[in-house]
C-alpha positions as CSV (number, residue, x, y, z in Angstrom):
1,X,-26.6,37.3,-76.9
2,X,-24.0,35.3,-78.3
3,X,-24.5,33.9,-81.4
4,X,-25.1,30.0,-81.1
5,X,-25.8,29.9,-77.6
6,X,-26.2,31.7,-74.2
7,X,-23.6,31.2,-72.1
8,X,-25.6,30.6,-68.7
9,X,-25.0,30.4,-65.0
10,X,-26.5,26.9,-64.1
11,X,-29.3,27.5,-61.1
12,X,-26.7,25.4,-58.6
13,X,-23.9,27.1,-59.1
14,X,-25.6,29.9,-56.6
15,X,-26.9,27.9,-54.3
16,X,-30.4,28.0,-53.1
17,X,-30.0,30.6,-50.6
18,X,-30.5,33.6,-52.4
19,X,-33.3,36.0,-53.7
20,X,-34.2,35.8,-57.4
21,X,-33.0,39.1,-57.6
22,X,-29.7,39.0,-56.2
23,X,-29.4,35.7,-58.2
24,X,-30.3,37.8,-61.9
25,X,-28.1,40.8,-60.7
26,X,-24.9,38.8,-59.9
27,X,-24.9,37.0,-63.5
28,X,-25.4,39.5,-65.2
29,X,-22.7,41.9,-63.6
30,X,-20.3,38.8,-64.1
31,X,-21.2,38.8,-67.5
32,X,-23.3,35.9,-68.2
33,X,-26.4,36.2,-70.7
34,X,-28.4,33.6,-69.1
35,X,-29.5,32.0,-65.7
36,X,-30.8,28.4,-65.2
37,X,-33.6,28.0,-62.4
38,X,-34.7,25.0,-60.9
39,X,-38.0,24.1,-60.0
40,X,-37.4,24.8,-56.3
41,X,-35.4,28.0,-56.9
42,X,-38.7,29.3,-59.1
43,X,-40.6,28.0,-56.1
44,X,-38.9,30.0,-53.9
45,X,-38.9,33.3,-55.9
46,X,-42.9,32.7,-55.3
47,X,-42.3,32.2,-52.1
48,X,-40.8,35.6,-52.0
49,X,-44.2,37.1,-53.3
50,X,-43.4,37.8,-57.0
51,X,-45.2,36.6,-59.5
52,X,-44.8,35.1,-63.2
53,X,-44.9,38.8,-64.3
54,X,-42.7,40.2,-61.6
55,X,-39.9,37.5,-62.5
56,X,-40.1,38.5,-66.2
57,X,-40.1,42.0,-65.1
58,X,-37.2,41.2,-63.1
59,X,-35.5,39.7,-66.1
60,X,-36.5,42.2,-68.5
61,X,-34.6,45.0,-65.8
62,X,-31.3,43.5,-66.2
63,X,-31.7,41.7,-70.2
64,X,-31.2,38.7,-68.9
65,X,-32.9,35.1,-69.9
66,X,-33.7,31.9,-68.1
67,X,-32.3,29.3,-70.4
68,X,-32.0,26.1,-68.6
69,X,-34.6,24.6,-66.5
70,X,-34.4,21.4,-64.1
71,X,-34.8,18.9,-62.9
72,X,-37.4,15.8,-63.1
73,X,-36.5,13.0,-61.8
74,X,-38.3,9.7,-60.5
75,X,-40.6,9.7,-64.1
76,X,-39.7,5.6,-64.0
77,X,-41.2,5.0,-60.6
78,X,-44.5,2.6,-61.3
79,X,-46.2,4.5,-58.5
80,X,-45.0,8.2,-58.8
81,X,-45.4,10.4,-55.7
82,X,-48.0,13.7,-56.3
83,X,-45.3,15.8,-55.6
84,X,-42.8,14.3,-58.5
85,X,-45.9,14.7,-60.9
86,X,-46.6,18.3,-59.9
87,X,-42.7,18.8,-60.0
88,X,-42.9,17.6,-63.7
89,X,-45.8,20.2,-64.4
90,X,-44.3,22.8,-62.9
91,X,-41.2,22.4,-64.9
92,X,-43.1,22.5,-68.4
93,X,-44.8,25.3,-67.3
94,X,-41.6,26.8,-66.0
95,X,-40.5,26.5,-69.8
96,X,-43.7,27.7,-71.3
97,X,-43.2,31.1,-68.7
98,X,-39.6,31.5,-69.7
99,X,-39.8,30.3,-73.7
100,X,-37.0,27.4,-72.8
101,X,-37.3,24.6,-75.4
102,X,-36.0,21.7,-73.1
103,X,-35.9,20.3,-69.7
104,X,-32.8,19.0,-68.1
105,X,-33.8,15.4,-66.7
106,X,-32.5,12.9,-64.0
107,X,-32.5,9.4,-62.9
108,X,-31.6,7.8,-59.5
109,X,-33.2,4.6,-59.9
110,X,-31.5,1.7,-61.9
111,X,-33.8,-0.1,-64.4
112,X,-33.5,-1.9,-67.3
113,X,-32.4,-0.3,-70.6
114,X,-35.7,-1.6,-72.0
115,X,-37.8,-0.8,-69.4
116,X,-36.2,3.1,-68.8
117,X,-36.5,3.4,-72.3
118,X,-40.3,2.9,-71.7
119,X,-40.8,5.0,-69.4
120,X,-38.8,8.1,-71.2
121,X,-40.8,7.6,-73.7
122,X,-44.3,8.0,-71.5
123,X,-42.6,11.2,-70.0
124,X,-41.8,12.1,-73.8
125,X,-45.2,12.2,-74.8
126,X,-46.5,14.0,-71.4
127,X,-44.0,17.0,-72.5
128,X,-45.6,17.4,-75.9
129,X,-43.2,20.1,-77.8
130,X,-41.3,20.7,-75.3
131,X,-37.6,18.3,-75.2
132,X,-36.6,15.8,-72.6
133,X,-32.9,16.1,-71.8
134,X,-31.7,13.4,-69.9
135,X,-28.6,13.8,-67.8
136,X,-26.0,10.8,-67.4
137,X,-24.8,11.1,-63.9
138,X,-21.6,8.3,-62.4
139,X,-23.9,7.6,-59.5
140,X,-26.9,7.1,-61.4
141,X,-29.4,4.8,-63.1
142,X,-27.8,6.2,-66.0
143,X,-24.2,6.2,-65.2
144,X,-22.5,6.3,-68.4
145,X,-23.0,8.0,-71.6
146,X,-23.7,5.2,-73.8
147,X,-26.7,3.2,-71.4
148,X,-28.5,7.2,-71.5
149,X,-28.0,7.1,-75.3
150,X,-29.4,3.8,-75.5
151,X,-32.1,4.6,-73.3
152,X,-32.8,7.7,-75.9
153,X,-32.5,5.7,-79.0
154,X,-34.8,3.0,-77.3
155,X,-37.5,5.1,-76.4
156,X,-37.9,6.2,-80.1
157,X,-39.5,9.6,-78.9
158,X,-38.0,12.4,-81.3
159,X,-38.1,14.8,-78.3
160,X,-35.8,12.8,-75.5
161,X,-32.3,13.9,-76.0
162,X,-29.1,14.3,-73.7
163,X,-27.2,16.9,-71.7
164,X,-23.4,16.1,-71.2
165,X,-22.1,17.7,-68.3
166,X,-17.8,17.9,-68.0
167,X,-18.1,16.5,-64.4
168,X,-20.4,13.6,-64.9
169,X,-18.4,12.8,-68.0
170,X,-15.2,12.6,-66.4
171,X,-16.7,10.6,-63.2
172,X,-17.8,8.4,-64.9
173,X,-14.2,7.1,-66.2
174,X,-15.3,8.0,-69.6
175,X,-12.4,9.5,-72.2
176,X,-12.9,12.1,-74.1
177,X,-13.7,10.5,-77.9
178,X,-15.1,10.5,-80.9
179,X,-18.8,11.0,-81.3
180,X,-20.7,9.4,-83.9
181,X,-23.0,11.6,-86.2
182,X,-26.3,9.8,-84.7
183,X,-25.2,10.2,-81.1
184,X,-24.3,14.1,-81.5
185,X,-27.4,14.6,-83.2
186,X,-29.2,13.2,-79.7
187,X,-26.9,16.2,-77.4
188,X,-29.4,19.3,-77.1
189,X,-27.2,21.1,-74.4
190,X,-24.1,20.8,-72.5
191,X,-23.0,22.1,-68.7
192,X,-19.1,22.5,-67.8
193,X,-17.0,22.7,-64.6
194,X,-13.4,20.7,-64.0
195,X,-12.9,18.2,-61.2
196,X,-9.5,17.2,-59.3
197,X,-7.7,14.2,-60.5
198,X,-8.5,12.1,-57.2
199,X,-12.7,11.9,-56.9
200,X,-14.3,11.3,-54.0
201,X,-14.9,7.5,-52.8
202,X,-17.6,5.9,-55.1
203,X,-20.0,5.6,-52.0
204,X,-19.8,9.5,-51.4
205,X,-19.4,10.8,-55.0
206,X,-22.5,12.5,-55.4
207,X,-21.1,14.1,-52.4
208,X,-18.5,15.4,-54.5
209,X,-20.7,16.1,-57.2
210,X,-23.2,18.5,-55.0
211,X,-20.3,20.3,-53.0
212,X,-16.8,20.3,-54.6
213,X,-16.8,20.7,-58.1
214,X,-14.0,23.4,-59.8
215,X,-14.3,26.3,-62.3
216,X,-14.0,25.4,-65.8
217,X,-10.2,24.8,-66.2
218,X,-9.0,24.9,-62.9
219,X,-8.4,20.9,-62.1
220,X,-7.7,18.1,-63.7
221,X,-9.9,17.0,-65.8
222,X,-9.0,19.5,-69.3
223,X,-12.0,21.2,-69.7
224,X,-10.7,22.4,-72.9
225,X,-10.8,18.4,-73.8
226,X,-14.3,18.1,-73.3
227,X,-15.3,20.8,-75.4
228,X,-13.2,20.2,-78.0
229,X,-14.5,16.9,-78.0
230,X,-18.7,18.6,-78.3
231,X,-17.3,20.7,-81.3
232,X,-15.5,18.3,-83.1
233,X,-18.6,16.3,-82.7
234,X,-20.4,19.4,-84.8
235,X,-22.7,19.4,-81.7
236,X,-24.5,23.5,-81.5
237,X,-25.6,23.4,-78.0
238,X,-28.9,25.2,-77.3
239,X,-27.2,26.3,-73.8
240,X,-23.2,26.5,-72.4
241,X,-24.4,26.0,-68.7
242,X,-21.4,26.7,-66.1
243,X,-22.5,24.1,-63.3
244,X,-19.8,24.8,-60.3
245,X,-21.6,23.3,-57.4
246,X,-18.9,24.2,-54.7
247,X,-19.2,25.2,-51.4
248,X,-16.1,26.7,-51.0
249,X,-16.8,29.0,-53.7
250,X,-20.4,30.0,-52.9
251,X,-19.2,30.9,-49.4
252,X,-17.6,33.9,-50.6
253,X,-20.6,34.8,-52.3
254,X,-22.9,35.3,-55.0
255,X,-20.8,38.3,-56.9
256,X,-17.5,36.6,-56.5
257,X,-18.8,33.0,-58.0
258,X,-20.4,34.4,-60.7
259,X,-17.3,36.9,-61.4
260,X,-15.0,34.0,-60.9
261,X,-16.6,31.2,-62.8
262,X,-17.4,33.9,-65.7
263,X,-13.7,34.7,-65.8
264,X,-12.4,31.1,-66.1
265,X,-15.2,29.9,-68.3
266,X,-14.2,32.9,-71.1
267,X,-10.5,31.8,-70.8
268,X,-11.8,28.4,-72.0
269,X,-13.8,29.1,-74.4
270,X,-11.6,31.8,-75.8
271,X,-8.9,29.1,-76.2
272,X,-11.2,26.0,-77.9
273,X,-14.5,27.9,-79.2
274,X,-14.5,31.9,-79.2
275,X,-17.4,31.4,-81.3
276,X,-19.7,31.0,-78.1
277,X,-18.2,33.9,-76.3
278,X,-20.6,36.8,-75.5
């Protein structure tokens, strides 16, 4: 394991078509130390007939971790559906299974930063130890990174934090900067990918987001930039997630994503922090 912090295939990145075997086996071949699972890709490694103990098993076989789980969303609705609440239960017992400290959070819905704030803070106090890490996404209720930091700083819980992710940074028309010392201290984890200079129209970019996102490095958007700008920050991120949602290069399948966005992930980090290299 690295020494600050695992360097970890993000649970899109292959897909949701895939056996949780197959999934383990590919990172760790590549030469990641981690894997992140969504609620739905746990669900479905159920669904395949293993249980809790067959998945650590599975783990255990190839010394791999699940470091990153995901996703709640929808915890601002006033009248939240059964299945978003059993979602949210899942995911903190997801954590619990696997000994992950945080969850990574969206939201969809726009709201007030008052009234968000609120509602982070109920979700806050439903994880109990366990962190809330919510994600700032272009197309989002939380577009930007400073309306999710206010949000955070709002809510006053201890445990609601951020995740910064390269591609929702950059989409969001945000440069790379200076953070402050109180809003580094509120980043628990950070995901990275590239983007091409032109994005997609604003009324299809989560369209982009979900199907046509680059390796680290690869595009436009200096990769190298953004983490500079997390280190410089003196920001240790509990997990490097490699988030590469692209069809293109899940079609030519599970080995060859994870082998490809491994390879241009170490160049990057071998060139702005070699410190979180393997």
């Amino acid at each position: 394991m690295s020494r600050m912090s695992p360097l970890t295939i993000s649970s899109w990145t292959l897909g949701d078509q895939c056996r949780f075997e197959d999934r383990v086996k590919a990172a760790k071949e590549a030469g990641y130390e981690a894997i992140g699972l969504r609620a739905e890709t746990y669900v479905d490694a159920l669904n395949e007939g293993l249980t809790d103990q067959e998945i650590l098993a599975i783990l255990e076989k190839y010394q791999l971790i699940v470091s990153e789980v995901e996703y709640i969303v929808q915890w601002a609705e006033a009248q939240r559906s059964y299945e978003q609440k059993y979602k949210e239960q899942l995911c903190f017992h997801m954590c619990r299974l696997f000994k992950v400290g945080h969850i990574n959070c969206g939201l969809m819905e726009d709201y007030s930063i008052e009234y968000t704030a609120q509602k982070l803070k109920e979700l806050c106090q439903r994880a109990g130890d366990l962190i809330i890490g919510v994600e700032p996404m272009p197309y989002s209720g939380l577009p930007t990174f400073d309306k999710a930091y206010a949000v955070v700083r709002e809510s006053g819980a201890e445990n609601a934090m951020l995740i910064l992710d390269t591609w929702h940074w950059v989409r969001a028309d945000q440069p790379y900067r200076d953070l402050t010392p109180e809003e580094a201290a509120k980043v628990i984890s950070i995901q990275i990918n590239d983007a091409y200079e032109r994005p997609y129209a604003t009324s299809i970019l989560r369209d982009e987001s979900m199907h046509d996102r680059l390796a680290p490095g690869t595009g436009a958007k200096d990769t190298a930039g953004f983490l500079k700008m997390v280190k410089e920050a003196g920001i240790l991120p509990k997990v490097v997630g490699v988030e590469v949602i692209s069809d293109a290069i899940l079609a030519k399948g599970l080995a060859e994503a994870s082998h490809y966005t491994f390879a241009h992930t170490k160049k990057v980090l071998a060139e702005v922090w070699p410190e979180l290299l393997p």
